[in-house]
C-alpha positions as CSV (number, residue, x, y, z in Angstrom):
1,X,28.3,89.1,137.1
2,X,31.0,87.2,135.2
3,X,31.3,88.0,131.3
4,X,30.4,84.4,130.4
5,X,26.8,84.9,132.5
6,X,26.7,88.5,130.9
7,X,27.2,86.8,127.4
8,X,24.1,84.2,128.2
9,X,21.9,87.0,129.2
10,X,22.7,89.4,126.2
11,X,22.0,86.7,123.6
12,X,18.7,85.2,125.4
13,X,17.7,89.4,125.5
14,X,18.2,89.8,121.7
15,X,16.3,86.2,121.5
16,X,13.5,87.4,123.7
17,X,13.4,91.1,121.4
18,X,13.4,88.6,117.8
19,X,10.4,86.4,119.2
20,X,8.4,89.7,120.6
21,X,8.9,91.1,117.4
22,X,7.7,88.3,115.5
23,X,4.7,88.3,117.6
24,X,3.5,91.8,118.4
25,X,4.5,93.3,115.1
26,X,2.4,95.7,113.2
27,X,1.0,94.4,110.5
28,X,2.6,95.9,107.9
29,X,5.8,94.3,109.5
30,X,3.7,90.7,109.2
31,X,3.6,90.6,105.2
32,X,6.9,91.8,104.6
33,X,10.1,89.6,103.7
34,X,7.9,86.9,102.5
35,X,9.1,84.7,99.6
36,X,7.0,82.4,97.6
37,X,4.2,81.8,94.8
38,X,0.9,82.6,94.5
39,X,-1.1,82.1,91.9
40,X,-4.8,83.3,91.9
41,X,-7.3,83.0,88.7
42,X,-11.3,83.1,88.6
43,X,-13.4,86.6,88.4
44,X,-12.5,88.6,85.5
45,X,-14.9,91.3,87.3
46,X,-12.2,91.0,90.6
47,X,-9.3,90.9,87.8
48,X,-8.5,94.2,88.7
49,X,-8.5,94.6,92.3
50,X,-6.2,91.5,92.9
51,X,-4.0,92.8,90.2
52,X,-3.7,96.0,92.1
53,X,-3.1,94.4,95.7
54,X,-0.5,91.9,93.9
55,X,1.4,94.7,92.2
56,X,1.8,96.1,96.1
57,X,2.4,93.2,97.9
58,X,4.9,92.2,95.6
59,X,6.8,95.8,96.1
60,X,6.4,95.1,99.1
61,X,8.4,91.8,99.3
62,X,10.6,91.4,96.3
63,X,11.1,87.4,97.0
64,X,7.3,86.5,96.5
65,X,5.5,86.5,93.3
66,X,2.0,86.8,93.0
67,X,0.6,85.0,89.7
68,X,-3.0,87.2,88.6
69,X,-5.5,85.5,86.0
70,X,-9.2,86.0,84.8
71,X,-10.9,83.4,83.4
72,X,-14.4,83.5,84.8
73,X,-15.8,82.8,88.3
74,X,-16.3,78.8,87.9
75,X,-13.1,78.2,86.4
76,X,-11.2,79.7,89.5
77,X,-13.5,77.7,91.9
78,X,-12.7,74.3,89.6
79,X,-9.2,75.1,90.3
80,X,-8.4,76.2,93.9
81,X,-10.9,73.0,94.4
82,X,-8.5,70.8,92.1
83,X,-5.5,72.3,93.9
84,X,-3.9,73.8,90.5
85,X,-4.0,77.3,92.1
86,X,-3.8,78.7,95.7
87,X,-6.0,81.1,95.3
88,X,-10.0,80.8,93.5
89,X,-11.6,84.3,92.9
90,X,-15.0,84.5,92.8
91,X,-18.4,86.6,92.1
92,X,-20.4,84.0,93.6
93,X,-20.5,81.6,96.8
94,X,-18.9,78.5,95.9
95,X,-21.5,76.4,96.6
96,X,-23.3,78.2,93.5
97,X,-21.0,76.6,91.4
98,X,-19.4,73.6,93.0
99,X,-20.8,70.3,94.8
100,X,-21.5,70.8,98.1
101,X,-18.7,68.6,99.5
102,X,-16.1,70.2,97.4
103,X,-17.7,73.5,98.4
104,X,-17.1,72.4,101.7
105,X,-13.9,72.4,101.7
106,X,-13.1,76.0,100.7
107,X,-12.4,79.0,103.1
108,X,-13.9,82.1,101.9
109,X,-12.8,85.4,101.7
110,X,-14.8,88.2,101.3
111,X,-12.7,91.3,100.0
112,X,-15.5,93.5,98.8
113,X,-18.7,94.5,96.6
114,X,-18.9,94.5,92.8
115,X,-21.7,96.7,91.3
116,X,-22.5,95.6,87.1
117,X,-24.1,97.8,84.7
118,X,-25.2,97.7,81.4
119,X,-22.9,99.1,78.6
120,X,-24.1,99.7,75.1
121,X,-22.4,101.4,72.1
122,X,-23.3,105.2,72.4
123,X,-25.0,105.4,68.7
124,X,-27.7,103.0,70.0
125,X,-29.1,106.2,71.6
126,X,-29.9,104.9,75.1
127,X,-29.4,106.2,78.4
128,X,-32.1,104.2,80.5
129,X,-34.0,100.9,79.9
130,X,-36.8,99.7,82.5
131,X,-36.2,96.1,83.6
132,X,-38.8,94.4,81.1
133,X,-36.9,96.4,78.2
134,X,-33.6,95.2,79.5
135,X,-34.8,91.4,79.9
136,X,-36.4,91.7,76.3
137,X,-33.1,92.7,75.0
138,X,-31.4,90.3,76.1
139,X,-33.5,87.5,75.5
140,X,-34.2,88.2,72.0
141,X,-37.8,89.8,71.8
142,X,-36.6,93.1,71.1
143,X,-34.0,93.3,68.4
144,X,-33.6,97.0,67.4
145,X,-32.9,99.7,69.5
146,X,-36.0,102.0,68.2
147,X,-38.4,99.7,70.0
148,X,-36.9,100.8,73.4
149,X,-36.7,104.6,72.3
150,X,-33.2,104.7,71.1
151,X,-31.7,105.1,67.1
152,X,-32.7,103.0,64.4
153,X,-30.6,100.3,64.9
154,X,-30.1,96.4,65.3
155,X,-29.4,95.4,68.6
156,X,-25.7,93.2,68.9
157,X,-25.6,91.2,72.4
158,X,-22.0,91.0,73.6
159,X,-22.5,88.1,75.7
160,X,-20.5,86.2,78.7
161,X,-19.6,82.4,78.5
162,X,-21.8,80.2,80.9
163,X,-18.8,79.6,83.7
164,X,-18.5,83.6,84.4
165,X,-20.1,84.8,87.3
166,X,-20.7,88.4,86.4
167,X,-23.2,86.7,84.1
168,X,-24.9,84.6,86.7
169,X,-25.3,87.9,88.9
170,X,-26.5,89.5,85.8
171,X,-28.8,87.6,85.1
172,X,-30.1,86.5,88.3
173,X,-30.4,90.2,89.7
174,X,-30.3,92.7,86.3
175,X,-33.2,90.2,84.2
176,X,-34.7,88.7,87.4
177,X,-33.5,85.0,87.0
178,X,-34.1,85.0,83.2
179,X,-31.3,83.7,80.9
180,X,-29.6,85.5,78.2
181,X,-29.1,84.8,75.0
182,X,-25.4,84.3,73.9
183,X,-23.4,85.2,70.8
184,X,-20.5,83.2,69.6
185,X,-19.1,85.4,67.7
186,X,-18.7,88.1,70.2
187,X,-18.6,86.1,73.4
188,X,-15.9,86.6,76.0
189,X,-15.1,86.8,79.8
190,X,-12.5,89.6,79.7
191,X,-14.0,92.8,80.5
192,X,-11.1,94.7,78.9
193,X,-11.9,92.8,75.3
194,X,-15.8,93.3,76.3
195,X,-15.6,97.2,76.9
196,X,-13.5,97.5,73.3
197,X,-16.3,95.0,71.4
198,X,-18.7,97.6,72.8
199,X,-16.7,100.6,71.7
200,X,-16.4,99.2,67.9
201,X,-19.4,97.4,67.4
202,X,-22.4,99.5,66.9
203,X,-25.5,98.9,68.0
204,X,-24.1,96.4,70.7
205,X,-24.8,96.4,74.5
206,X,-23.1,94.3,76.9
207,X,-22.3,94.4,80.8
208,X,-19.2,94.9,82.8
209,X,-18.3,95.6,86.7
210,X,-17.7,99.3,87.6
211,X,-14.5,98.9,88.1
212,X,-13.7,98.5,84.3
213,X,-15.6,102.3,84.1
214,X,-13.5,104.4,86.5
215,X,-11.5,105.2,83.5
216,X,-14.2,106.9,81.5
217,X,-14.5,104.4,78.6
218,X,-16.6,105.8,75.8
219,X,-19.4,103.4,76.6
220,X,-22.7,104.1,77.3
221,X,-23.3,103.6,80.6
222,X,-27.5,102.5,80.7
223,X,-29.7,102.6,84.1
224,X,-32.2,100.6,85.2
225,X,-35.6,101.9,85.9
226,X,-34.4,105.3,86.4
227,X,-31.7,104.6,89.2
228,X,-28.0,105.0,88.1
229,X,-25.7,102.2,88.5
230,X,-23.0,103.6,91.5
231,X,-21.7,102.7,94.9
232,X,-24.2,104.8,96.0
233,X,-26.7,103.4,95.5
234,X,-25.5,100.0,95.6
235,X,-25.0,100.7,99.6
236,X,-28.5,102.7,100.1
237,X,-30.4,99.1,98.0
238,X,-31.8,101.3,95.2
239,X,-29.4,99.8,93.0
240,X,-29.6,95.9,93.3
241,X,-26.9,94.3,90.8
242,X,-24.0,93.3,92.7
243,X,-22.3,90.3,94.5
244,X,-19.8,90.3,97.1
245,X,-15.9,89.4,95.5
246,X,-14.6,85.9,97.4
247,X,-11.4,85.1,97.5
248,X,-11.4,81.2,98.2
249,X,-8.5,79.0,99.4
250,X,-8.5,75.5,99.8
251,X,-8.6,74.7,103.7
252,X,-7.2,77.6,105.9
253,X,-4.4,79.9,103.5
254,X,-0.2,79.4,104.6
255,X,3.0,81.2,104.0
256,X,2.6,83.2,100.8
257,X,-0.9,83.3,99.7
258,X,-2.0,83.9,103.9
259,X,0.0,86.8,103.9
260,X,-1.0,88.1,100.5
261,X,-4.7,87.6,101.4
262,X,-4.2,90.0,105.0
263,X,-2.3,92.5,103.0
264,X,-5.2,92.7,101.1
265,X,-8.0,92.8,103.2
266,X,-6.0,95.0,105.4
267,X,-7.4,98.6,106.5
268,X,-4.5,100.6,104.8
269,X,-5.2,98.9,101.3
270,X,-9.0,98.7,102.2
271,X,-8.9,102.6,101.6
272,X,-8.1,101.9,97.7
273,X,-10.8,99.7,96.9
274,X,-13.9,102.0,96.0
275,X,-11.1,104.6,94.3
276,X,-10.9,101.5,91.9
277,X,-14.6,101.6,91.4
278,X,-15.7,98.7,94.1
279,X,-17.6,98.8,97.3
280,X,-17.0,97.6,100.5
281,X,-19.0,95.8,103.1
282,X,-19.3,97.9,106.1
283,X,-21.2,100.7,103.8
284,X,-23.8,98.4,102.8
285,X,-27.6,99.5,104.1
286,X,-30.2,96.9,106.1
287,X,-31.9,97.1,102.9
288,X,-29.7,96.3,100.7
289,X,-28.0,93.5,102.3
290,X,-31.5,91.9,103.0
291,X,-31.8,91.1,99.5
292,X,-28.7,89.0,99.7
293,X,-28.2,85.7,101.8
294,X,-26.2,85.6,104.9
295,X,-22.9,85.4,104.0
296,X,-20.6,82.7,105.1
């Protein structure tokens, strides 16, 4: 073979190895060296999980930057629906919040389970409320903690702002479709702030996702009608005050914010995701996801 035939044949062989490379890669391989912006905002209650999974992605490709806000659950729909962010996090469905033909038009991503329980000040002297007692505490018709067997006390509601869907879930599943009052003064979608009101204010009672707990805040964590609010028994449907976590882009993800969103929902950082207090999917019981819709 002459060298100028051997030279053709070497550099369409290193070709060949770059485009097999490209296309049979592992997956680790497939999110790394990416450059770019993403910028994600919505679910204060999925705040910490994206956080998480952007501090790693980003280690894991210096040239990309992956932008994490809160903000509440219909704020982050309003904007990956706008197009101001790439990214829309999410306790409920869009459709929940959204018109149906702007709901339409998001691609949802499902990254995994959020359990909420009730948090209240430990001098309130509670450790269990039944699900009348919690509905009549927060709607007003009970207003000091000795009517529900704790201290002599007045109850302080540290409430959630009417875009958040922690509250929505809340309300729909803890008080059984019945609103809640809210409180001005000590209203606010950031779990982190929420979890310190409860800490300072006494007699006050609140609710966060478990994954603001797995640090052992001293909050009182309350149960309802006996059952203790945990992954397990979230998955067995004995405990029934969750939502799934969406992730929503507009239309079908690229570059950046496509390979941030299947680093995420990868196996190897699925493994993380109850360690940081939330659940995931394929644990979930025929009970308990019969008292959700069909996903979609």
């Amino acid at each position: 073979m002459s060298s100028k035939k051997t030279k053709v044949v070497a550099v369409a062989l290193v070709l060949l190895a770059i485009v097999t490379g490209c296309v049979i890669g592992s997956s680790k391989a497939d999110t790394k060296g990416v450059s770019g912006t993403v910028n994600a905002a919505g679910s204060s209650a999925l705040l910490p999980l994206v956080q998480s999974a952007a501090k790693r992605f980003m280690d894991a490709n210096p040239n990309c930057v992956v932008n994490t806000n809160g903000g509440g659950s219909g704020q982050g729909l309003q904007q990956v629906s706008d197009g101001t962010i790439d990214i829309g996090d999410s306790d409920l469905f869009a459709d929940e919040k959204l018109d149906k033909k702007s709901a339409a038009k998001l691609v949802d991503h499902q990254v995994a389970i959020t359990a909420i329980a009730p948090v209240i000040n430990k001098d309130a002297g509670v450790s269990n409320l039944t699900t009348k007692q919690l509905i009549d505490v927060f709607t007003g018709k009970v207003t000091n903690w000795k009517q529900v067997g704790g201290n002599d006390l007045k109850i302080v509601l540290v409430s959630r702002p009417a875009s958040s869907g922690t509250r929505a879930t809340f309300e729909q599943y803890a008080l059984k479709g019945k609103a809640s009052l809210s409180n001005a003064s000590l209203e606010t979608d950031d779990s982190g702030t929420l979890i310190q009101m409860i800490q300072s204010v006494e007699g006050s009672i609140g609710y966060v996702a478990l994954s603001y707990l797995t640090g052992n805040p001293e909050v009182g964590v309350v149960s309802i009608d006996g059952t203790k609010p945990n992954l397990t028994n979230v998955y067995n449907g004995k405990y029934n005050v969750w939502s799934y976590e969406h992730m929503y882009t507009k239309g079908q993800p690229k570059g950046a914010a496509k390979a941030f969103l299947k680093s995420m929902m990868s196996k190897s950082y699925g493994k993380k995701i109850e360690a940081m207090g939330y659940g995931v999917a394929y644990k979930l019981t025929d009970k308990a996801k019969a008292t959700r819709k069909v996903t979609k």
